[in-house]
C-alpha positions in Angstrom: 124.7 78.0 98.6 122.0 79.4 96.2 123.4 82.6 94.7 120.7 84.0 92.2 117.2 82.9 91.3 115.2 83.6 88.1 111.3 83.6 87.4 109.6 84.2 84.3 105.4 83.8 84.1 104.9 82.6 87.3 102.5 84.4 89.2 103.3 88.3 89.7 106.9 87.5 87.9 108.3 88.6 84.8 112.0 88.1 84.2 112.7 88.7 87.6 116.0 88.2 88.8 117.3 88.1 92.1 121.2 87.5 93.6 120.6 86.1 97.2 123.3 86.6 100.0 123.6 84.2 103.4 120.9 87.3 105.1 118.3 89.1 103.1 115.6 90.7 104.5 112.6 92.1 102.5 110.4 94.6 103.0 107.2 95.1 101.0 103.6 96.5 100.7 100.8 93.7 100.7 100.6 92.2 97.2 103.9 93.4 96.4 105.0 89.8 95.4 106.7 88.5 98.9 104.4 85.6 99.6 104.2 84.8 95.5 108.6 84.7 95.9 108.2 81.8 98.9 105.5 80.1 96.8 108.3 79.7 93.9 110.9 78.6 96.3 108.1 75.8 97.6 107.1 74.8 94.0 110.9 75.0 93.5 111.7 72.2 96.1 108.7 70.0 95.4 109.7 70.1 91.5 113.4 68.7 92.2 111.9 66.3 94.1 108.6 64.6 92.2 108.8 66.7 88.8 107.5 70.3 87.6 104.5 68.8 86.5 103.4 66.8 89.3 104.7 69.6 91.8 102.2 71.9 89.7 99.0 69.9 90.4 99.8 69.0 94.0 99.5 72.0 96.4 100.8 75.2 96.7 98.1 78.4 96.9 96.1 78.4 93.9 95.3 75.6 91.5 97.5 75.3 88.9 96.5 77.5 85.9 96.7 80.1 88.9 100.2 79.9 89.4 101.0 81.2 85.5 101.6 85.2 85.2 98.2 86.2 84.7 98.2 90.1 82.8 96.4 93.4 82.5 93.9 92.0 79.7 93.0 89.0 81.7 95.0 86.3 79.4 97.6 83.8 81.4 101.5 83.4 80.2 101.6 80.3 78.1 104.5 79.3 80.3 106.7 79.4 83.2 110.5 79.1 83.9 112.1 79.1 86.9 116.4 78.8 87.8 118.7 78.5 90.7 121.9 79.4 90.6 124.3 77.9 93.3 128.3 77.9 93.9 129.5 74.9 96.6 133.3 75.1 97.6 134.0 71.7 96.2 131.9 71.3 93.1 132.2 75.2 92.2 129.0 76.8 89.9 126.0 75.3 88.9 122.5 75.7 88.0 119.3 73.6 88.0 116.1 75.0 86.5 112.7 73.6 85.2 110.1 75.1 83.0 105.9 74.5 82.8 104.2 74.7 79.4 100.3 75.6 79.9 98.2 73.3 77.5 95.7 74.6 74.9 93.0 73.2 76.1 91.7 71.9 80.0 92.1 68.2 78.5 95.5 68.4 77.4 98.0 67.7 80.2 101.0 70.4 80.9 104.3 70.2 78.9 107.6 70.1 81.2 111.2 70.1 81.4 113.7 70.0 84.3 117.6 70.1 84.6 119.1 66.6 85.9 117.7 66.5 89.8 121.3 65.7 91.0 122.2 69.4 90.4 118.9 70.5 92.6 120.7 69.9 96.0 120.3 73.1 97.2 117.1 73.9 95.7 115.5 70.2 97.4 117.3 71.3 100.9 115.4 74.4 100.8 112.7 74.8 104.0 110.2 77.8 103.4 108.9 78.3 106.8 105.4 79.4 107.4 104.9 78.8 110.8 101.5 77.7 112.4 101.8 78.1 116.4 98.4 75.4 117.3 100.3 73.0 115.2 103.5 73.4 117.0 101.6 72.8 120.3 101.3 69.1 119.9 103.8 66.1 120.6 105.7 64.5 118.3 106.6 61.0 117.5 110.1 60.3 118.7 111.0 58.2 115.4 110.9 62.0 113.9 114.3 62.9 113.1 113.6 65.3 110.4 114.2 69.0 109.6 111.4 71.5 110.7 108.0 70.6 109.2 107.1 74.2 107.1 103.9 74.2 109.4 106.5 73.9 112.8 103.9 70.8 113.4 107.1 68.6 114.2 108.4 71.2 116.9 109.0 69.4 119.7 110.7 66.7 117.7 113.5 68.8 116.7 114.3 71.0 120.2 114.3 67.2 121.7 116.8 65.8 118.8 118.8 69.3 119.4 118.8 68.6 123.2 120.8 65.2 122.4 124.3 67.7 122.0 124.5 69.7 125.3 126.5 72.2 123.6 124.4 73.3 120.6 121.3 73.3 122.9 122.9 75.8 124.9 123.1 78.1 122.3 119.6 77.5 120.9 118.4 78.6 124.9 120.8 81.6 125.3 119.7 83.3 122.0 115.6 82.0 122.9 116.6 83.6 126.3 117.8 87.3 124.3 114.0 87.4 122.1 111.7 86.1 124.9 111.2 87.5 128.0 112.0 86.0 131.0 112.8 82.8 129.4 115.3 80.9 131.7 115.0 77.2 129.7 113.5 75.1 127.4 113.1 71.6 128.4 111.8 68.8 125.7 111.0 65.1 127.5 109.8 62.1 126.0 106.5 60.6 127.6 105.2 57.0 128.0 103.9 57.0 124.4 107.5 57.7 123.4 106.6 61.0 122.1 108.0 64.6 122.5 107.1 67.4 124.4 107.9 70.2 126.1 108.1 72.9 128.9 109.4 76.6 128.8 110.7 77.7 131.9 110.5 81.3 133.0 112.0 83.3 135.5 108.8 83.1 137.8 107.0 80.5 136.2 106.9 77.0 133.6 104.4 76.7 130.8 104.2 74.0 128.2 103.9 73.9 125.1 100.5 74.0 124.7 100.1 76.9 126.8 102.9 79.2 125.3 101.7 82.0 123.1 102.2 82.5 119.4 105.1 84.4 119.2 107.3 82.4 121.2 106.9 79.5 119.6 107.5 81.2 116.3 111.1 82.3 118.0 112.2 79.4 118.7 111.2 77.5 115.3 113.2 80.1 113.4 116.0 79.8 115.6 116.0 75.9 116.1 115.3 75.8 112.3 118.4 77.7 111.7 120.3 75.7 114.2 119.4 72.9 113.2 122.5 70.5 111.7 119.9 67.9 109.9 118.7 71.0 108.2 121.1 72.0 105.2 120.7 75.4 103.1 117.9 77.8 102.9 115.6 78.8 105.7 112.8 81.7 104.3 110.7 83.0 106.5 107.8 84.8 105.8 106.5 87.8 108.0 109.2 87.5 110.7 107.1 89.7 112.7 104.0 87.8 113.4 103.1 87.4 116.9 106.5 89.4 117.9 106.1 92.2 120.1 108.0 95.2 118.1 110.6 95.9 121.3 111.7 92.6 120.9 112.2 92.3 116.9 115.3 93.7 116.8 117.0 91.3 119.1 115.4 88.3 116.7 117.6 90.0 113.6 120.6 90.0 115.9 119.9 86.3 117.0 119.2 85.2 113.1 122.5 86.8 112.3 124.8 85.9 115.2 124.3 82.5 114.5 125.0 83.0 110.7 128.4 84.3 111.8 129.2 82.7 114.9 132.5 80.6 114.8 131.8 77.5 116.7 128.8 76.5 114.7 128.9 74.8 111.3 126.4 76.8 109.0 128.6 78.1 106.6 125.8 76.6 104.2 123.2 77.8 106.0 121.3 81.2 104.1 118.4 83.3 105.7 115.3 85.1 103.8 112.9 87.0 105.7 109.9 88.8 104.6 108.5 91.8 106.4 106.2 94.4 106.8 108.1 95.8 110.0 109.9 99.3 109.7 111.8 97.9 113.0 113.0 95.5 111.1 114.5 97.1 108.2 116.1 99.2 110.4 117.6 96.5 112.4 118.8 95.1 109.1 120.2 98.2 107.8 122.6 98.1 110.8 123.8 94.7 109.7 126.8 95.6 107.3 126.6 92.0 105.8 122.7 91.8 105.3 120.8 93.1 101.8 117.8 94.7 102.2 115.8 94.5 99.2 112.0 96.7 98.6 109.3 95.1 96.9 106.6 96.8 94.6 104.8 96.8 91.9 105.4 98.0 88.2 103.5 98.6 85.1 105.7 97.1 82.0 105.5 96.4 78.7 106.7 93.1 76.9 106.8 90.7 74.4 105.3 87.6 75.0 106.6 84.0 73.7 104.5 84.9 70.6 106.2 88.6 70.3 102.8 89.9 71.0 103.5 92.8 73.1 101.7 92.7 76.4 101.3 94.7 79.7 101.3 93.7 82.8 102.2 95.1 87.1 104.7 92.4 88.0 106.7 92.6 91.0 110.0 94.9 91.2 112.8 94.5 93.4 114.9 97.7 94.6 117.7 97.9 96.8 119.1 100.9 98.9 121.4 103.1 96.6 122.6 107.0 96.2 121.7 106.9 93.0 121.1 104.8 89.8 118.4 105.1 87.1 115.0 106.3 88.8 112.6 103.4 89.8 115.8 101.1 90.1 117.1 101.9 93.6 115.6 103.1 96.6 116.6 106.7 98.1 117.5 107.2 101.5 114.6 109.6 101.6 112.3 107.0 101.0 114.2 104.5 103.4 113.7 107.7 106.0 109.7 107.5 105.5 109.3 104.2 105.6 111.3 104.3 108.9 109.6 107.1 110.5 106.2 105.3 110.9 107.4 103.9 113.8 107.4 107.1 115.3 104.4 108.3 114.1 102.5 105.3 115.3 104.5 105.3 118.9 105.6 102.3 119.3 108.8 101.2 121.3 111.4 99.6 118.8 114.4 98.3 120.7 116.8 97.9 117.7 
């Protein structure tokens, strides 16, 4: 299990530190820094696998002089480090890391290091979902036997693979059945081309796949991602909400959570991240004793760069819910009771 990650001068990040538990939910203004945190877990998990150097010129959002921490005055961080920190009931604590040195000049080629790729296991298992529903419409080879695709493209793959054990497909269908209306079954079947597909069956109706709306397809990729056995580790997934109707966003968090906890399954490894603009939400979460709930923002600070020039910069800034602390640490209850209270204002049902 990862149990703390550090960035330094990558994108919005300046010695940012954050401990991770098995559910964390985040909550954050746009540009706040939530989408720049899944981008570091992606360039994470491409770097244990091909290199920091190679993972730094091959996708990702932005090129790669992009991804550096770029500051008030314009000028880029002349490097970037980033660490995971992971404890495993056998092997006990460990940490695996790499760091990106930006060249002087556009001909020279970037500088790199990286810890031993046999202590990246956790960081290389990592899946940082973001979920595109007219991918997820289409069959799927049947020689796929893989995890989740980030995209969901490989959909019907997995919820026919998870339909091979009767008993785990069960659950996957009963905690579908508590987020989507109406839904009665989910049945995946292989055509003549020896690829998968599928049908959603409803109380008064079946559609398939490509016929079922956004949002339910988004439901159950998070919760067959989750459930998944092939898939070891951390599942992130960013905007939780999209294409959820609010009454039923509640019931997702209770779904993502039950399975975390529930004793016949084996994911004990198995850590959620979501990111989320949704008051309903947060205040789903905050009713979940063993989930963190973490604010994102931004702050103006001052700091020394590798050179000791000093420097200014917004970078993003991390609160949690606390009483009290030093002020701009913590967030207050009061401000946890505003953020809330839009739901109100706006009218909106929220079933949490």
């Amino acid at each position: 299990m990862i149990t703390r990650i550090e960035i330094d001068g990558f994108k919005s990040f300046v010695d940012f530190e954050l401990d991770i538990p098995r559910l964390m939910v985040i909550a954050g203004a746009n540009g706040s820094g939530k989408s720049n945190l899944f981008d570091a877990l992606d360039l994470a998990r491409r770097a244990a696998e091909e290199g920091p150097e190679a993972a730094l010129l091959d996708g990702g959002r932005g090129k790669a002089d992009e991804l550096f921490h770029r500051r008030i005055d314009g000028t880029l961080a002349r490097s970037m480090r980033v660490r995971f920190f992971s404890e495993d009931p056998i092997s006990g604590r460990g940490s695996w890391g790499f760091g990106v040195e930006r060249p002087e000049a556009a001909t020279e080629p970037y500088l790199s290091s990286c810890d031993d790729a046999d202590r990246a296991q956790d960081v290389k298992q990592l899946l940082v979902l973001s979920l595109e529903p007219a991918l997820m419409r289409g069959r799927v080879a049947a020689r796929d036997r893989g995890p989740l695709n980030r995209d969901g493209s490989n959909l019907a793959a997995v919820l026919g693979r998870l339909s091979e054990d009767p008993d785990l497909f069960y659950e996957l269908r009963s905690y579908a059945g508590g987020v989507i209306p109406g839904l009665a079954g989910i049945e995946p079947a292989l055509d003549r081309r020896n690829e998968w597909d599928f049908d959603l069956r409803f109380r008064q109706s079946t559609a398939s796949a490509a016929t079922a709306s956004d949002g339910t397809l988004r439901v159950l990729g998070i919760l067959a991602a989750i459930l998944d056995p092939v898939q070891r580790g951390l599942v992130a997934v960013d905007e939780v909400e999209n294409g959820v109707h609010p009454s039923r966003l509640g019931r997702l968090v209770d779904a993502v959570r039950d399975l975390l906890v529930h004793p016949e399954l084996s994911l004990r490894s198995r850590q959620v991240l979501l990111t989320t603009h949704s008051p309903v939400v947060v205040a789903k979460a905050q009713q979940i004793p063993d989930c963190e709930v973490q604010f994102f923002g931004t702050a103006f600070r001052p700091y020394d760069d590798e050179q000791g020039v000093r420097r200014t910069s917004y970078v993003t800034h991390p609160r949690t819910l606390r009483p009290g602390g030093q002020r701009g640490t913590f967030v207050t209850p009061t401000e946890i009771s505003n953020f809330l209270s839009t739901v109100e204002r706006a009218g909106l049902p929220c079933d949490t």
